[in-house]
N, C-alpha and C positions, 0 to 999 in steps of 0.2 A: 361801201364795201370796196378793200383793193385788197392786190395779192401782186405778189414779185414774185416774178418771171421764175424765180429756181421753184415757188410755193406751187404752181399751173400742176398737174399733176400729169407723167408724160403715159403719152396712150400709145406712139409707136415710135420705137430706138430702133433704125434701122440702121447701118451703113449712110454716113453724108445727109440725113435727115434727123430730126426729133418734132415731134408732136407734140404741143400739149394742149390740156382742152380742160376749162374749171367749167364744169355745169352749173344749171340753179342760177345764175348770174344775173338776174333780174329780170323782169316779165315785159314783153310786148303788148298782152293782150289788150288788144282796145285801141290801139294805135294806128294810121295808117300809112304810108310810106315814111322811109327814115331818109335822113340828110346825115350826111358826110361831111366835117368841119376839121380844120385845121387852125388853133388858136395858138398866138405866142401873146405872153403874156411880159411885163418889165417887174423887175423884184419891186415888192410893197404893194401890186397893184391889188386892191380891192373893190369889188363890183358891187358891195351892199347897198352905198348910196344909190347905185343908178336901179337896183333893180324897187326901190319904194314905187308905191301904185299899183302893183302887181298882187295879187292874191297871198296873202302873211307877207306881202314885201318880202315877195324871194321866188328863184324861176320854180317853175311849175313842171317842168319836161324832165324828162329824165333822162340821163347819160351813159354810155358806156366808151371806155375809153381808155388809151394808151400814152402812162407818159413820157414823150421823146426826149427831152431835161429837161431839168430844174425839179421844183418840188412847189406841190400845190396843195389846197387846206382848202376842204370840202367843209363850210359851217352849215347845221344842221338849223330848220326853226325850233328845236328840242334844245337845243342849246350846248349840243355837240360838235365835236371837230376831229376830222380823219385828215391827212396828210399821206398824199401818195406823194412817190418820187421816181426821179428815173428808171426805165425799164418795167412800170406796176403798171398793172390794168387796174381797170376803176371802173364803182357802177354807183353812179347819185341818183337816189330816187328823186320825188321831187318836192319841194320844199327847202331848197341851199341856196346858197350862194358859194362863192370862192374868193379865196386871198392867194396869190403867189407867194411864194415863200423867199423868190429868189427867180433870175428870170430862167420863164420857162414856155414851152412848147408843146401842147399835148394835139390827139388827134382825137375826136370824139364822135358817135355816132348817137343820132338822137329823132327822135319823131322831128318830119319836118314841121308838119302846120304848129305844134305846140311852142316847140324852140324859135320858129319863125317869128311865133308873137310878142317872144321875150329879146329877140334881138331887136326888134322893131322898137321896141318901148326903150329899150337900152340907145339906141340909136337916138329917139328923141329926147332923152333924159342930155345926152352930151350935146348936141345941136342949138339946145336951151330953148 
């Protein structure tokens, strides 16, 4: 799921402020502290390869997140693909991977222990 920043729906137009706030945006339940990530990523980069071994060969954790540029391609184990881009929130559930589309920059927040395990494995997948 993403949405661009004009799509956010605004909850308060003040004077020198706006708010906006997309409810629903995917569920925490079950999860226990979140980590805080900043990823830049170089055009073409795809992480499918590295993420094999993993449960459907694809991260398990789920994301929410903002992207600061470029344009990124959320692939689904369904066999779907969403493409957020600059200025879009985004929510991956879990079961993806991603391809840059071009380079990019996103910030993402996500269960720490879950994403910890898939950066871990990503880590040793490039290490060799």
């Amino acid at each position: 799921m993403h949405i661009a920043k004009e799509d956010v729906p605004i909850r308060i137009d003040a004077p020198g402020a706006i708010a906006r706030q997309k409810t629903d945006f995917g569920d925490v339940t079950g999860y226990g502290k979140m980590g805080a990530e900043y990823f830049s990523f170089g055009a073409g980069t795809d992480i499918t390869e590295l993420l094999h071994g993993l449960e459907n060969d694809s991260c398990q954790s789920p994301h929410w997140g903002y992207v600061v540029s470029g344009e990124i391609t959320a692939i689904y184990t369904d066999g779907t693909e969403e493409t957020s881009r600059s200025g879009d929130l985004f929510y991956w559930p879990p079961g993806h991977s991603v391809r840059a589309e071009a380079d990019t920059d996103i910030v993402m927040f996500s269960p720490e222990h879950e994403h910890g395990e898939v950066i871990d494995h990503i880590g040793r997948q490039v290490s060799g």
